[in-house]
C-alpha positions in Angstrom: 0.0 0.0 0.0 1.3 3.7 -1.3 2.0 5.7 1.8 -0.7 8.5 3.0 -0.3 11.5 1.8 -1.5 14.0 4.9 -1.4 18.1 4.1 -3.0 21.1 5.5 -6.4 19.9 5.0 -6.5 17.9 8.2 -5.2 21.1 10.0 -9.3 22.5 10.8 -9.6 19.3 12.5 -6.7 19.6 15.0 -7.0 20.9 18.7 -4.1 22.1 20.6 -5.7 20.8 23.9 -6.0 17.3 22.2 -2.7 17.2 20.6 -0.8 18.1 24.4 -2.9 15.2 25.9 -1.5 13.5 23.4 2.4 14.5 23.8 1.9 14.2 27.7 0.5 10.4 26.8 3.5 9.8 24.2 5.5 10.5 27.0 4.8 7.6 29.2 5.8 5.0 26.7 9.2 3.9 26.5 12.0 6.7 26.4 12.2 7.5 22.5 15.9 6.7 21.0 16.6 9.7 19.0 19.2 11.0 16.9 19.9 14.4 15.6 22.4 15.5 12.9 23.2 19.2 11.4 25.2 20.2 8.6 26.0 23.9 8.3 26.9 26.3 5.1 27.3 29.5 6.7 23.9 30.9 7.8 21.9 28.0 5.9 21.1 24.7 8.6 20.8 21.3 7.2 19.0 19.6 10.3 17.8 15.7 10.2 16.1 14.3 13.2 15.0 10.8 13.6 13.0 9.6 16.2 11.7 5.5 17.3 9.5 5.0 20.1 8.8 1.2 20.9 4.7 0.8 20.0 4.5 3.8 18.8 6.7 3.9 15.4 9.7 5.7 13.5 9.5 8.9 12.0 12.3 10.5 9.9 12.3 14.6 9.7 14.8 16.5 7.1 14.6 20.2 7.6 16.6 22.9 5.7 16.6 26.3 7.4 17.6 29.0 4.9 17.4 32.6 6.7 17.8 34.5 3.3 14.7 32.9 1.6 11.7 35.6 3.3 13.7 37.9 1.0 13.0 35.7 -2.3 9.6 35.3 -0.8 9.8 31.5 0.2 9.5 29.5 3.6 12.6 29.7 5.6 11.9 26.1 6.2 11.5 23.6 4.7 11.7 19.5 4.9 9.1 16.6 5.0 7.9 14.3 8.0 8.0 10.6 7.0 6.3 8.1 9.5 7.3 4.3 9.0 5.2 1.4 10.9 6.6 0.0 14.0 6.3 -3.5 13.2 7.3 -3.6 9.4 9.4 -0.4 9.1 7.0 0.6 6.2 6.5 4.2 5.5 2.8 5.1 6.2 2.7 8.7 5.5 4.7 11.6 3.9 3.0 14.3 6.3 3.5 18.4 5.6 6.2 19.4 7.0 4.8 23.1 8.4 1.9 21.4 10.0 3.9 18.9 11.7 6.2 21.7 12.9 3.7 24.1 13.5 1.4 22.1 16.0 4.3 20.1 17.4 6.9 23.5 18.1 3.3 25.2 19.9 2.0 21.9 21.6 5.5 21.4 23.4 5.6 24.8 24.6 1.9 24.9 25.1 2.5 21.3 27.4 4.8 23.5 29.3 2.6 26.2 30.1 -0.1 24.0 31.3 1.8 22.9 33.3 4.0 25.8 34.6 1.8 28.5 34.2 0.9 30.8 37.7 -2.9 30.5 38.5 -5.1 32.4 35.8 -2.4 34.0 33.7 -3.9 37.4 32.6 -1.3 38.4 30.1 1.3 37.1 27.4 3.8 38.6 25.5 5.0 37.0 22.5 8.6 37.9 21.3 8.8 37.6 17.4 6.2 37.9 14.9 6.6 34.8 12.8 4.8 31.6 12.0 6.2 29.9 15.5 5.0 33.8 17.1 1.1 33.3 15.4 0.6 29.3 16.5 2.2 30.4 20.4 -1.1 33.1 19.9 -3.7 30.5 19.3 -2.3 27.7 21.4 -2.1 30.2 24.3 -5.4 31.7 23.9 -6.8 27.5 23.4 -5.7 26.9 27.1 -5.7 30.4 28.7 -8.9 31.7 27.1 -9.6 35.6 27.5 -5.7 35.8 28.1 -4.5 39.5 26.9 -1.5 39.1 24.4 0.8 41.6 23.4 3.5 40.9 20.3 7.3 42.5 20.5 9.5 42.3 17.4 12.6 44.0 16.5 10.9 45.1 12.9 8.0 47.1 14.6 5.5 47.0 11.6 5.6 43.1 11.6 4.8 43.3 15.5 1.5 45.6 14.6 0.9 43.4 11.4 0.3 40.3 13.7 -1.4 41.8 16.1 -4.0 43.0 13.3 -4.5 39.6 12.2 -4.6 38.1 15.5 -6.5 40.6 17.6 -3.8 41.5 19.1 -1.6 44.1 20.6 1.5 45.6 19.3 4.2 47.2 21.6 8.0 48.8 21.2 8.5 48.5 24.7 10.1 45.6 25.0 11.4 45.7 29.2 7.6 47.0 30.1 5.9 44.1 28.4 8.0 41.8 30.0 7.4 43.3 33.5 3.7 43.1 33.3 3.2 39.6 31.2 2.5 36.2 33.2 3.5 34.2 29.8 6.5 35.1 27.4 7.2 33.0 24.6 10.4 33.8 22.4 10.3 32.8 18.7 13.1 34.8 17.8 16.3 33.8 15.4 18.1 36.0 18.0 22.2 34.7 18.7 22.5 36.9 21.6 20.2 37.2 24.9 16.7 40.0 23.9 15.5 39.2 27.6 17.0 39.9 30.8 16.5 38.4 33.9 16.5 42.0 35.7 13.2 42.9 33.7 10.9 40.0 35.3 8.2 39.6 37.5 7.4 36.8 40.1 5.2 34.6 39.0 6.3 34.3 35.3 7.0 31.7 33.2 9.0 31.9 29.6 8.4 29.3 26.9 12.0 29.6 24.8 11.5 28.2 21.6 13.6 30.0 18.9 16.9 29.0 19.8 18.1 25.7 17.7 21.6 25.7 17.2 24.7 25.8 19.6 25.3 29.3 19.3 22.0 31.1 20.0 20.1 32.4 23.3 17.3 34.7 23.6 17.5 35.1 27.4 20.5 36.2 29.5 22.1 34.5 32.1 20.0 36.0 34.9 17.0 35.1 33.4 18.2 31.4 34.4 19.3 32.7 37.4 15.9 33.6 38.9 14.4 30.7 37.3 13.3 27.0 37.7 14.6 25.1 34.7 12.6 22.7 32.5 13.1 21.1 29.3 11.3 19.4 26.8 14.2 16.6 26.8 17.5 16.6 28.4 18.6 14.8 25.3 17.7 16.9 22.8 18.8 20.4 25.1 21.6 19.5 26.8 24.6 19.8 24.7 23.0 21.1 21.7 21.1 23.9 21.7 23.4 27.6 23.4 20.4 28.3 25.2 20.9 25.7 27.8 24.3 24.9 27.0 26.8 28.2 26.9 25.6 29.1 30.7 26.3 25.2 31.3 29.6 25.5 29.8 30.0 29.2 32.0 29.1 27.5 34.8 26.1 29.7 35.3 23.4 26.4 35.7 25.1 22.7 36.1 22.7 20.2 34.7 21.3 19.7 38.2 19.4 22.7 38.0 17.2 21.0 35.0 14.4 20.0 37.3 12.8 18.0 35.0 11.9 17.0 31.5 8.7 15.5 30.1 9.8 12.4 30.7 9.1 13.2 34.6 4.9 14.3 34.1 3.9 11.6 35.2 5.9 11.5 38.2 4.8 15.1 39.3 7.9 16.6 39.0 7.1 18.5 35.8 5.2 21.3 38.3 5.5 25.0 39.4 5.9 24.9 43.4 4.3 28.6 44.3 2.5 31.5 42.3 6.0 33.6 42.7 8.2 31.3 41.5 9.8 32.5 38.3 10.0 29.1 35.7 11.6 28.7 32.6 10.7 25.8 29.7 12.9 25.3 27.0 11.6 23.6 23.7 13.8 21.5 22.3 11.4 20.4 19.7 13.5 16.5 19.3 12.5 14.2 16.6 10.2 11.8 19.1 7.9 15.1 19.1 7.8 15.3 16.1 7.1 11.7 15.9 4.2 12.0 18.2 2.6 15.0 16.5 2.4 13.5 13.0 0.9 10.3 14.6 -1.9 12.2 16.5 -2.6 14.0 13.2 -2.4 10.5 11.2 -4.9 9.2 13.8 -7.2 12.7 13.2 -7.3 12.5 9.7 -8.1 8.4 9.8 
C-alpha cells in the first residue's frame, strides 16, 4: 500500500488541547531513542532528526533552514515528515512538514505552560512575529482563554501586522511588556540574549522556543538565574542547543538545576511549586515530538 499523503487539509480538525494530551500520553511509553544530525553552510542549517519509540513507530524529519529565503519570498523552512510502521518499518505517511512543525513546536511549549503557568495567567507577551510567534497566539489563547496578548519584534511593523490579524496588541516597549506579562514565549532567530533576567516579575514563566543551534540564546544568564529550569528533553537540550548549553559550559546552571523534563509528568515533578516562582521551559522540539505530533494527526485524519 502507497504511503498517506497527509497536508494542511486535516489542520481544521486539530486541537491544541488534544494534541498536548497526546504528547503528555506519548511520553509515558518507553524513552524514544533519537538522533539528531546538522550540517551547516554559513547561515543555511541542514538539520535531520530521527526519532523510534517502541509501539508507537519511526518517523524521519529533514529540515533545511535558509534565513535569506523571506527575501526571495519563500519559507525559511522547509523538509518533509516521513512516518514508518513499528512492526514492518513501512512508511505510512509523507505528512507536511509546516503542519507537523507548527502544531508540534506550539504543543511542546503549550504542554509547558499547562503545566508551569501561575494560576489564571492574565497576560502574554509574545517575542517575534513569525509563523512559531502566530501558532504560540492560538495555542495560548486555546488553554488560557480571554488571556490579553501583546506581540514584541525588532521590525516594529511586523509586531503591529500580527497583532492586526490576530486581535492582538503591538508594543516597542520591550522591558515594560516583560514586567507586566504572566507568559513570554520567544520565537526569535536571536544569537544573543533579547530578555533579561533583571526585567521579570514573580510569577512568570518563559516558553523559549527559537533557539536551535549551539550558538543562540534569547535570554540572558539571569534570566536562568531567577528561574526554575525545564526542558522538553534533556537529550535533545543539553549539549545542543546555546540556550541551555553556553551558561552550562560558564558555569552559570550545572545540569542539576534542569528540574525535570517530560519524561518526569507523570511522576509530578514537571510542576511550578508557588504563584511567585519564576520558571523557565525550553523547547527542544527533538524528533520523538515530532514523531508523536504526526501520529496524533495520522490518527485525526483516519
Amino acid at each position: 500500500m502507497p504511503p498517506r499523503l497527509i497536508g494542511a487539509e486535516i489542520e481544521s480538525q486539530l486541537d491544541w488541547m488534544a494534541l498536548t494530551d497526546a504528547l503528555a500520553e506519548g511520553h509515558r511509553l518507553p524513552q524514544a531513542e533519537i538522533a539528531d544530525s546538522l550540517l551547516y553552510r554559513g547561515k543555511d542549517t541542514l538539520l535531520t532528526r530521527s526519532a523510534w519509540i517502541d509501539g508507537l513507530g519511526l518517523a524521519v524529519k529533514p529540515a533545511t533552514v535558509f534565513p535569506g529565503n523571506p527575501d526571495r519570498d519563500l519559507p525559511m523552512v522547509n523538509g518533509a515528515v516521513n512516518l514508518f510502521d513499528d512492526s514492518t518499518g513501512q512508511l505510512q505517511a509523507i505528512i507536511d512538514f509546516h503542519l507537523v512543525t507548527r502544531w508540534k513546536t506550539a504543543g511542546d511549549s503549550l504542554l509547558s505552560a499547562r503545566l508551569l503557568a501561575p494560576e489564571n495567567p492574565q497576560r502574554a507577551l509574545v517575542v517575534g512575529a513569525g509563523r512559531v510567534a502566530a501558532s504560540m497566539i492560538s495555542a495560548y489563547r486555546a488553554a488560557f482563554p480571554g488571556i490579553e496578548v501583546t506581540i514584541w519584534n525588532r521590525t516594529a511593523s511586523a509586531a503591529t501586522d500580527l497583532a492586526d490579524r490576530m486581535r492582538a496588541s503591538a508594543t516597542d516597549d520591550l522591558r515594560g511588556a516583560v514586567g507586566q506579562a504572566d507568559l513570554i514565549a520567544t520565537t526569535t532567530m536571536a544569537r544573543e540574549p533579547v530578555i533579561q533576567g533583571g526585567w521579570l516579575k514573580p510569577g512568570t514563566h518563559l516558553d523559549l522556543i527559537g533557539a536551535y543551534r549551539p550558538d543562540m540564546r534569547e535570554v540572558d544568564d539571569e534570566v536562568l538565574r531567577r528561574a526554575r529550569i525545564f526542558v522538553d528533553s534533556r537529550k535533545t537540550t543539553i549539549g545542543h542547543i546555546g540556550e541551555i548549553q553556553i551558561p552550562l559550559d560558564r558555569g552559570v546552571i550545572t545540569e542539576a538545576d534542569i528540574v525535570a523534563d517530560f519524561y518526569d509528568i507523570a511522576s509530578g515533578r514537571y510542576v511550578r511549586q508557588s504563584q511567585d516562582q519564576i520558571t523557565v521551559a525550553k523547547n527542544g522540539g527533538g524528533a520523538h515530538l515530532d514523531l508523536m505530533t504526526a501520529r496524533h494527526i495520522m490518527d485525526v485524519a483516519a
